[in-house]
KOLZA-432703 format. One record per residue: residue in three letters; x, y, z of N, C-alpha, C in turn; residue number from 1. Coordinates in steps of 0.1 Angstrom, whole numbers, plus 5000, padded with zeros to 4 digits. Example, Ala and Ser with C-alpha at 12.3 -4.5 7.8 and 13.67 -1.06 7.14 Angstrom:
  drenro   n.X   n.Y   n.Z  ca.X  ca.Y  ca.Z   c.X   c.Y   c.Z  gudo
     ALA  5132  4943  5078  5123  4955  5078  5132  4967  5078     1
     SER  5128  4978  5071  5137  4989  5071  5129  5000  5079     2
end
This chain:
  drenro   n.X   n.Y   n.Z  ca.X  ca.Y  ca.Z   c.X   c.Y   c.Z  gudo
     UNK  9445  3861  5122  9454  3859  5111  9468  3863  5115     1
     UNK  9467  3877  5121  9481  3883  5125  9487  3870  5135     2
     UNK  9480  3870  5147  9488  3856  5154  9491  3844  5151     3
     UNK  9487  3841  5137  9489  3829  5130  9503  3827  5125     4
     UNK  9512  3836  5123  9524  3841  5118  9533  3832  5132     5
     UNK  9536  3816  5126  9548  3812  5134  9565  3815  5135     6
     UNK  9569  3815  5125  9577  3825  5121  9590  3831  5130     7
     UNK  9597  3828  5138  9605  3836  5143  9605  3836  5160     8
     UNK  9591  3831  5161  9589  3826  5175  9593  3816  5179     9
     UNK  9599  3819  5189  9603  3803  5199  9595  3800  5207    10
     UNK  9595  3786  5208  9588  3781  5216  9595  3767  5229    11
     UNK  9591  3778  5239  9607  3768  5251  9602  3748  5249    12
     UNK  9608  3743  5248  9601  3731  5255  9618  3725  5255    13
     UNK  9617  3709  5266  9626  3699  5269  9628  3690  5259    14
     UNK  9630  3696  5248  9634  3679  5236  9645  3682  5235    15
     UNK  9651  3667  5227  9666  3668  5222  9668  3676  5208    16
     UNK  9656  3678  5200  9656  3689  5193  9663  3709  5200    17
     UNK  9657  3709  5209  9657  3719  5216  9673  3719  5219    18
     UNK  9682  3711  5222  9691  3705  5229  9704  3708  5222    19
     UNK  9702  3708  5203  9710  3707  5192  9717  3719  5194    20
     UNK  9731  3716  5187  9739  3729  5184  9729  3739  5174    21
     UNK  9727  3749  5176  9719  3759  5160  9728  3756  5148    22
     UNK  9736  3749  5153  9751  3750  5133  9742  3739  5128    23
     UNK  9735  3727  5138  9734  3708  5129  9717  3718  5125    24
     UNK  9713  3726  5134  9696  3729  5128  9698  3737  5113    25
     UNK  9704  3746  5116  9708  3755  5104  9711  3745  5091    26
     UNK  9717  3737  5094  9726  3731  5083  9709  3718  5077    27
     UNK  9705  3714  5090  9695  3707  5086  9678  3709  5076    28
     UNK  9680  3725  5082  9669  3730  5078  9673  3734  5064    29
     UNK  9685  3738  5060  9686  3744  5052  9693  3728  5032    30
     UNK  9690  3715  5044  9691  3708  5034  9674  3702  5033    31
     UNK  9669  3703  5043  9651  3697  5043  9649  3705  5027    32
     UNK  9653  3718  5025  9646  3725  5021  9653  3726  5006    33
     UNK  9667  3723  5005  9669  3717  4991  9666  3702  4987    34
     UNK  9661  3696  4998  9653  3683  4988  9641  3683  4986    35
     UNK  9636  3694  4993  9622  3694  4987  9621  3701  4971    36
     UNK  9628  3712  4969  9630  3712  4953  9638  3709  4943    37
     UNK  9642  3691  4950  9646  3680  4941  9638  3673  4940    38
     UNK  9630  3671  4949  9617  3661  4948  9606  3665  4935    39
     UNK  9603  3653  4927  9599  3650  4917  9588  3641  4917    40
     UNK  9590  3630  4927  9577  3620  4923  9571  3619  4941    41
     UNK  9564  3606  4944  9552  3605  4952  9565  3601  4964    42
     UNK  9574  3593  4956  9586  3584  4966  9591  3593  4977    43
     UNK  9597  3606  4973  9606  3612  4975  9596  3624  4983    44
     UNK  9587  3628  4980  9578  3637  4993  9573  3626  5000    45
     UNK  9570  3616  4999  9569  3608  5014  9578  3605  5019    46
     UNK  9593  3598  5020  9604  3603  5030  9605  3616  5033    47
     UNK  9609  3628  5027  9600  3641  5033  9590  3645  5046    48
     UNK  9580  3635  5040  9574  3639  5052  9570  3631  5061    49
     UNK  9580  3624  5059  9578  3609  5071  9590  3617  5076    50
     UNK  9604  3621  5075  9614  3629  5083  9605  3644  5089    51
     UNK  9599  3645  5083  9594  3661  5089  9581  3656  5100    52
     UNK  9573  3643  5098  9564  3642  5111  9580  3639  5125    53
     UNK  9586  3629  5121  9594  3623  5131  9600  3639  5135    54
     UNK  9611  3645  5130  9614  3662  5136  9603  3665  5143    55
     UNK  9592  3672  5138  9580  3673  5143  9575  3666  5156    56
     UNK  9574  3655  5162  9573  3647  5172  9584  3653  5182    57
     UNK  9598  3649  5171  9605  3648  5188  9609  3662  5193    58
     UNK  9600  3672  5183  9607  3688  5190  9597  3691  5200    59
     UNK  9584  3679  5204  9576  3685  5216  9567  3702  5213    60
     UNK  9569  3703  5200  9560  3714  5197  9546  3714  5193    61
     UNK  9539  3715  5196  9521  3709  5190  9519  3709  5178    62
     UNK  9514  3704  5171  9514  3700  5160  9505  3714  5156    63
     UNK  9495  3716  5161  9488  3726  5157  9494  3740  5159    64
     UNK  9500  3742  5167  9505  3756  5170  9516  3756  5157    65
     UNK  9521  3749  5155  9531  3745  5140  9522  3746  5128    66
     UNK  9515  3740  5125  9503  3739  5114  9499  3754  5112    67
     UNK  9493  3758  5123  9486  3771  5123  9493  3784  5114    68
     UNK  9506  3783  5112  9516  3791  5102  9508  3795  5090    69
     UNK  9503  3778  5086  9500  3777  5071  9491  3791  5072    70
     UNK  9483  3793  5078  9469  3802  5077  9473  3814  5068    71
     UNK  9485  3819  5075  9492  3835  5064  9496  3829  5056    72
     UNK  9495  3817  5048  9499  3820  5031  9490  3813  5023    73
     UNK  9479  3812  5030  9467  3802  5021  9464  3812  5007    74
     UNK  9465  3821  5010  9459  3830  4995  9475  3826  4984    75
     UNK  9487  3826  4988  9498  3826  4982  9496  3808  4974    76
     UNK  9492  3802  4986  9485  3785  4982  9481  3783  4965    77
     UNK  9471  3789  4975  9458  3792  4968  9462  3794  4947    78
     UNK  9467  3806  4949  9471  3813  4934  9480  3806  4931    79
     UNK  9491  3794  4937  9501  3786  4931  9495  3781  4926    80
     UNK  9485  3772  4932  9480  3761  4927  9470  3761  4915    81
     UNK  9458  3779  4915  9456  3778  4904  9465  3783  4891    82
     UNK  9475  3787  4892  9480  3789  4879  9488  3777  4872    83
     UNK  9490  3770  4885  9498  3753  4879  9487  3748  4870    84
     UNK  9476  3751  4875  9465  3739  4875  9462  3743  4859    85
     UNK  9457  3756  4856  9448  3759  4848  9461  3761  4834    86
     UNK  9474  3769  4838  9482  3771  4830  9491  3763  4826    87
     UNK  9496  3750  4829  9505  3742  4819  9499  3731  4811    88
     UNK  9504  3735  4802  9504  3724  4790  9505  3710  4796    89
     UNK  9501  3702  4786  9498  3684  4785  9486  3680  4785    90
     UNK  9486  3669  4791  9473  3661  4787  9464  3663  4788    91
     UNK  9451  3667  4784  9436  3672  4789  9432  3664  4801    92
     UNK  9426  3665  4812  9417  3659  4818  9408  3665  4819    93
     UNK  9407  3674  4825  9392  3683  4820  9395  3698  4817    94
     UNK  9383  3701  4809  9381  3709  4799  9369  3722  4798    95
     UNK  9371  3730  4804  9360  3741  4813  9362  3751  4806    96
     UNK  9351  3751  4790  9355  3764  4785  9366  3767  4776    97
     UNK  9375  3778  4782  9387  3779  4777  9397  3777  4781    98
     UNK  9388  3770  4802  9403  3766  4808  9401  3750  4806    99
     UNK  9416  3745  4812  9417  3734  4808  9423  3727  4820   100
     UNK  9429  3712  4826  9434  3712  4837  9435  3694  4828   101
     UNK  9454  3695  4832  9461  3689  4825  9465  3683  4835   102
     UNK  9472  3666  4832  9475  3657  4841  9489  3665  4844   103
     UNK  9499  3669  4834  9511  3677  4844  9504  3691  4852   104
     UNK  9501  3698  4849  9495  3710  4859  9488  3703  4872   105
     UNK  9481  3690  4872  9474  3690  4882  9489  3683  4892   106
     UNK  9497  3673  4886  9506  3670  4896  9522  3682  4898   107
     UNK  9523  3694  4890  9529  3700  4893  9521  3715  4910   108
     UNK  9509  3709  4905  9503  3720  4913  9500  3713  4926   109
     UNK  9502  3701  4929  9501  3690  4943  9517  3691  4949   110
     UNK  9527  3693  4940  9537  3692  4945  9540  3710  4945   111
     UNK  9538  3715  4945  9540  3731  4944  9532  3732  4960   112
     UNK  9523  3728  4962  9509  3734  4971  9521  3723  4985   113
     UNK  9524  3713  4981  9531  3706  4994  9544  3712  4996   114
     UNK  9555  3714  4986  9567  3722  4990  9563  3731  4992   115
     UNK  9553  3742  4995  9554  3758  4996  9549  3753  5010   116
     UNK  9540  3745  5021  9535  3739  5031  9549  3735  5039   117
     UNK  9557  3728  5031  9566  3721  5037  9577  3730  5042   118
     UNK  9579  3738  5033  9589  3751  5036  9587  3757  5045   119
     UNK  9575  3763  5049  9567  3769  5060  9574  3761  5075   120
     UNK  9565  3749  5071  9571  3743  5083  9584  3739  5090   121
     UNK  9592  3737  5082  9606  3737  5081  9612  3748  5085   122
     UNK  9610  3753  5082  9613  3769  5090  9613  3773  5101   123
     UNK  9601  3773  5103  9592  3774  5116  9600  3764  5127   124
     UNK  9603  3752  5123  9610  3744  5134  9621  3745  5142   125
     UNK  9629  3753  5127  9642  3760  5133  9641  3772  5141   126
     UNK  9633  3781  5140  9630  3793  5151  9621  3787  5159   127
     UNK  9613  3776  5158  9607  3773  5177  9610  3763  5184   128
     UNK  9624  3762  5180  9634  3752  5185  9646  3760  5193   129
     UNK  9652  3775  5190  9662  3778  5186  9659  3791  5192   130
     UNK  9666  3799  5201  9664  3813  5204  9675  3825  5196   131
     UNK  9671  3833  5194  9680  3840  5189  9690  3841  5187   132
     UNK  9698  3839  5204  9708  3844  5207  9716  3830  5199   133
     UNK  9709  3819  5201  9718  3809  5197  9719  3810  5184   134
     UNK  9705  3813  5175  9707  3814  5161  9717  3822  5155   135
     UNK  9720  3835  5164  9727  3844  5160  9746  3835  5162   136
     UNK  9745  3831  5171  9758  3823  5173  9762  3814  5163   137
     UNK  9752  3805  5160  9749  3793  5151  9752  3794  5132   138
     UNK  9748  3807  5134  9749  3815  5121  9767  3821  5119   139
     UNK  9767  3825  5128  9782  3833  5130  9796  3821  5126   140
     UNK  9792  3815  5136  9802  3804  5139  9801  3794  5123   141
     UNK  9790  3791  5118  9788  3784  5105  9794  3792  5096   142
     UNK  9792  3807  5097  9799  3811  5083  9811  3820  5085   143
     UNK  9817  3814  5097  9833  3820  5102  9842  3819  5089   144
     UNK  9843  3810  5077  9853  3812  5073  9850  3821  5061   145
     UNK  9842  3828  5059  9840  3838  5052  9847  3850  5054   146
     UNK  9849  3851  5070  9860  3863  5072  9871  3864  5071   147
     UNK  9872  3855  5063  9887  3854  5054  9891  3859  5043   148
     UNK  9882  3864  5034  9875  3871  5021  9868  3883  5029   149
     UNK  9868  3887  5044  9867  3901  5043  9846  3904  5041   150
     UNK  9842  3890  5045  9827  3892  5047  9826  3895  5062   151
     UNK  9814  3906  5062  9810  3912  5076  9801  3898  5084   152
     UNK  9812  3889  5089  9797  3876  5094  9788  3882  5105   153
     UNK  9799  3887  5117  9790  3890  5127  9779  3902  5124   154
     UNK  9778  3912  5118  9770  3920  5113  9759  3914  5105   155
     UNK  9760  3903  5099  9752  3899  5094  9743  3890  5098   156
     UNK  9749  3881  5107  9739  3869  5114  9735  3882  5129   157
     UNK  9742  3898  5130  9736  3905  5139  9722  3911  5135   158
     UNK  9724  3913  5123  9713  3919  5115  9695  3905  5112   159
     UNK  9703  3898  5108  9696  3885  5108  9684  3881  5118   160
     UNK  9694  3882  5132  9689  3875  5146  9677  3890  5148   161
     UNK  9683  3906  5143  9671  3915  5151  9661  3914  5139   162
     UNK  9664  3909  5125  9651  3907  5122  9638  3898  5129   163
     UNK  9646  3888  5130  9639  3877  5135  9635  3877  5149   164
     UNK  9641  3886  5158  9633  3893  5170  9624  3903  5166   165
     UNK  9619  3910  5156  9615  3918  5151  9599  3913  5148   166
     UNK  9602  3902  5148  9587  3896  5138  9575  3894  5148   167
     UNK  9585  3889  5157  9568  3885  5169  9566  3897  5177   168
     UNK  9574  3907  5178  9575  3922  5183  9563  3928  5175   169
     UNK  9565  3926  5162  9557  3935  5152  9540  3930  5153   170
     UNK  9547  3912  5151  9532  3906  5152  9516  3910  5160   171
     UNK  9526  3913  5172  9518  3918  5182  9517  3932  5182   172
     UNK  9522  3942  5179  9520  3956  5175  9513  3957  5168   173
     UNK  9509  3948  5156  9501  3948  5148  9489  3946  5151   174
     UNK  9485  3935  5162  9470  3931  5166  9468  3938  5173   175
     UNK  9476  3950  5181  9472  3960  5193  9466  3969  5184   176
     UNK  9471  3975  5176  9469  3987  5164  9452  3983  5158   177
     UNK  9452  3973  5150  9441  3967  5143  9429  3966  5157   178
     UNK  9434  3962  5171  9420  3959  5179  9416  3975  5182   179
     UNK  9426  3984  5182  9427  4000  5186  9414  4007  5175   180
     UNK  9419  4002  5162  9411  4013  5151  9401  4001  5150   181
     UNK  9399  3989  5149  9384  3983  5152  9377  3991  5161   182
     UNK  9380  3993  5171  9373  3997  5185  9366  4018  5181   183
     UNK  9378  4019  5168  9371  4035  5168  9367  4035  5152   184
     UNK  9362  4022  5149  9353  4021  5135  9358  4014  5124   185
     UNK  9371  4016  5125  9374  4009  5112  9371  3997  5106   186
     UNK  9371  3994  5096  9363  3983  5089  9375  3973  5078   187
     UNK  9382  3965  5085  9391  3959  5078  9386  3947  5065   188
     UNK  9376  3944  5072  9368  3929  5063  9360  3935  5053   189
     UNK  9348  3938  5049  9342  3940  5042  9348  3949  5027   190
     UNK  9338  3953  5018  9343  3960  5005  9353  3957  4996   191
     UNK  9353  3958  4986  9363  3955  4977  9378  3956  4974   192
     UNK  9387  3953  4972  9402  3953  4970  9404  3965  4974   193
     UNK  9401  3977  4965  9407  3993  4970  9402  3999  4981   194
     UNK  9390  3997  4986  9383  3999  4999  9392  3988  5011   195
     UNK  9398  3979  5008  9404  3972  5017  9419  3977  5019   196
     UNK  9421  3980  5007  9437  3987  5003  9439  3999  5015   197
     UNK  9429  4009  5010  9429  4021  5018  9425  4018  5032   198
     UNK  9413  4009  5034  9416  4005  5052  9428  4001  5059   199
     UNK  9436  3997  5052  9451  3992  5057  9457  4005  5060   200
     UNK  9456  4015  5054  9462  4030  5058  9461  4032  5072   201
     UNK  9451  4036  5079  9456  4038  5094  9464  4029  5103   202
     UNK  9466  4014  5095  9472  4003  5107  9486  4005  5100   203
     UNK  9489  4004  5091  9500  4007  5084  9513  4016  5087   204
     UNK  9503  4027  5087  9512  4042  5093  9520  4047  5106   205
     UNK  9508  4037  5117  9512  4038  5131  9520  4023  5129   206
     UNK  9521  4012  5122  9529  4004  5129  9545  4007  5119   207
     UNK  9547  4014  5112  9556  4021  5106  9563  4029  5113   208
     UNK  9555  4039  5122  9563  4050  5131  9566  4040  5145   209
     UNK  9563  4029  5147  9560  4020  5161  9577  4011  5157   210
     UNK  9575  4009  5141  9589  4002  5141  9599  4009  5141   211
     UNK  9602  4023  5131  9610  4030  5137  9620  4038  5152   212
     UNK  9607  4038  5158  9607  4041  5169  9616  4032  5175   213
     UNK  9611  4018  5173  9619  4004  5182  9634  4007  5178   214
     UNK  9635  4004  5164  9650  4002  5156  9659  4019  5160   215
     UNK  9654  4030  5161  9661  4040  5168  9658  4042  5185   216
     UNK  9654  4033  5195  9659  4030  5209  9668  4019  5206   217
     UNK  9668  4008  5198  9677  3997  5200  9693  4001  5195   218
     UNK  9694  4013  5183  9704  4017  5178  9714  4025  5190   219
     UNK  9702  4034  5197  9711  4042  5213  9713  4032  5220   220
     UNK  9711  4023  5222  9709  4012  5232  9724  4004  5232   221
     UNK  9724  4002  5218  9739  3991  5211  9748  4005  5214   222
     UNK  9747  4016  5209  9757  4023  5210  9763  4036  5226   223
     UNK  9750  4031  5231  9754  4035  5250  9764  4020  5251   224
     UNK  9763  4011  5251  9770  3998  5255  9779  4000  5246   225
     UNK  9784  4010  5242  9800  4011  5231  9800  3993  5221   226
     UNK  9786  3994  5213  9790  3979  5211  9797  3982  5191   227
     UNK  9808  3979  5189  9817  3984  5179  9818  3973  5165   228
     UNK  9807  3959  5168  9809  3947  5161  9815  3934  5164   229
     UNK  9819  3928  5156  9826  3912  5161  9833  3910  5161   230
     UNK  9848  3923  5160  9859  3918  5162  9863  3917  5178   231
     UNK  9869  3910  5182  9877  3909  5195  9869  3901  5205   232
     UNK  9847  3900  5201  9844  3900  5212  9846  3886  5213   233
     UNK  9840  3877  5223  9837  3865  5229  9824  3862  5234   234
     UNK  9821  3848  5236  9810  3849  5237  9808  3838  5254   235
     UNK  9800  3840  5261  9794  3838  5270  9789  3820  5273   236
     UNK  9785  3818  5261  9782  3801  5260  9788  3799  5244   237
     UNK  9803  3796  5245  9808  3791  5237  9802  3777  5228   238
     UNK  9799  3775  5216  9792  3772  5210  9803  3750  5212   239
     UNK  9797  3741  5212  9805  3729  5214  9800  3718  5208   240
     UNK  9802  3710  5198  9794  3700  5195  9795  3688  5205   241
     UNK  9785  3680  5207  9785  3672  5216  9778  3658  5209   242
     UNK  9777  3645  5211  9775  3634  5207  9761  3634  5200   243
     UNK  9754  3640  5204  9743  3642  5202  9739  3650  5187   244
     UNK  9747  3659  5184  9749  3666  5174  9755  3656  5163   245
     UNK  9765  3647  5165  9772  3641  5155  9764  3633  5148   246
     UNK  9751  3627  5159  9744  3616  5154  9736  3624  5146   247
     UNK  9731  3634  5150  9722  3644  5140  9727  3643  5125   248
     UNK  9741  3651  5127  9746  3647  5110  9746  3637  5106   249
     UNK  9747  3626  5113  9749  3614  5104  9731  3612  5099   250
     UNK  9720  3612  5104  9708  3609  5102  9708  3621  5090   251
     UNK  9715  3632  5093  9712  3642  5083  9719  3638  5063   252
     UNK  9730  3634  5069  9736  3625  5059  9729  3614  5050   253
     UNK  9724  3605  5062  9717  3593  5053  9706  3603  5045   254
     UNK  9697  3611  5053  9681  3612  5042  9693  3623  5031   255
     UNK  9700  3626  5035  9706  3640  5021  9705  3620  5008   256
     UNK  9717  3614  5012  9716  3603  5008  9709  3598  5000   257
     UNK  9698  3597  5006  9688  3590  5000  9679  3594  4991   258
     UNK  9681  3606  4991  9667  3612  4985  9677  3616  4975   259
     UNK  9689  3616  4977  9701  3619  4958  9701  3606  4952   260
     UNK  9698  3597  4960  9701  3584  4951  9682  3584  4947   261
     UNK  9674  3587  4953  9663  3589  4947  9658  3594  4936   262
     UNK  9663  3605  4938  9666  3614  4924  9673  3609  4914   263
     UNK  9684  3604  4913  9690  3595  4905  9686  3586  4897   264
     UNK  9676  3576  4904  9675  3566  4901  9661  3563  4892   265
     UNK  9653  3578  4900  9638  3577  4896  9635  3588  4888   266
end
């Protein structure tokens, strides 16, 4: 389950996905993801997810190693979909008792269970497309004009990028810890909620002191290299849009497009 966490990992490969400025992914991912909570009917999640197999195809990332994300949030799934199902009002379709499961619950709970799926993935594309260093650039450079108003950008897309190196760091500290106290008895699977609660205590504690540890070598680390923030510095692969990028926005433009005039219309 721990390795199932796609999240933050990159994954190298040769596509023209791979290829993008991080500003057109950033910008892309972060409209996939406002039309998924515009989307309303059957129309509008199938362009959705006819743009998200095509992304998907041409980033050369396996479909399954992408998929496999979903695994950490099936319980999260799971409880959307029954509280849509069982708790909104409307029409009866069936009737179990005291629960009930209504024609709006069952299609607000289909479209709940696909946008919370869809998000996942969309996400995931942008970090296994995208390495840090560029996200961190991509981020910076996108919200430059904020430091005009006196917002900390580079601190923030700095803080950003070590979370997001942080995760597949942890991921794996986590599965080293858990195979460590398996091996001297511990019992993660079996027993009830509060017997599971308190088995979490030994993996918990050490991966607690394991993160600290990281984040106080990385803090001497930044500050042996006199590193002072984002003013003055420069950067090494200055950030450039290229033809390639432009056509991105425009494709990014029509589906924004399309799916407003969908909304509109339907």
């Amino acid at each position: 389950m721990i390795r199932d966490i796609t999240l933050g990992q990159y994954y190298p490969a040769n596509s023209v996905l791979h290829r993008l400025d991080p500003r057109v992914k950033l910008v892309g991912t972060l409209i996939f993801l406002i039309t998924l909570f515009l989307g309303n009917n059957i129309i509008m999640y199938a362009i959705a997810t006819l743009f998200l197999a095509i992304v998907i195809k041409i980033s050369k990332v396996p479909f399954k190693f992408m998929v496999k994300g979903l695994k950490a949030i099936v319980l999260l799934l799971m409880i959307s979909v029954v509280f849509n199902l069982f708790l909104t009002p409307g029409d009866i379709l069936v009737k179990i008792g005291i629960l009930k499961i209504t024609k709006q619950g069952l299609k607000i709970a289909i479209f709940m269970a696909v946008r919370l799926a869809y998000l996942i993935v969309g996400s995931s594309i942008m970090t296994l497309t995208t390495t840090p260093n560029d996200l961190t650039d991509g981020m910076e450079k996108g919200l430059s004009p904020l430091k005009y108003i006196k917002v900390p950008v580079h601190e923030i897309s700095m803080m950003m990028s070590i979370a997001l190196r942080f995760i597949p760091i942890l991921i794996e500290e986590t599965d080293k810890i858990m195979k460590a106290q398996i091996a001297r008895g511990a019992d993660f699977e079996t027993g009830g909620m509060v017997k599971k609660i308190k088995a979490m205590v030994p993996l918990l504690v050490p991966l607690f002191i394991s993160a600290f540890r990281r984040a106080n070598d990385l803090a001497m680390a930044m500050e042996a290299r006199c590193y002072t923030g984002g003013e003055g510095r420069t950067k090494m692969k200055p950030l450039k849009y290229e033809k390639r990028d432009h056509i991105a926005y425009l494709i990014l433009l029509l589906y924004t497009g399309t799916m407003i005039g969908l909304k509109i219309v339907l």
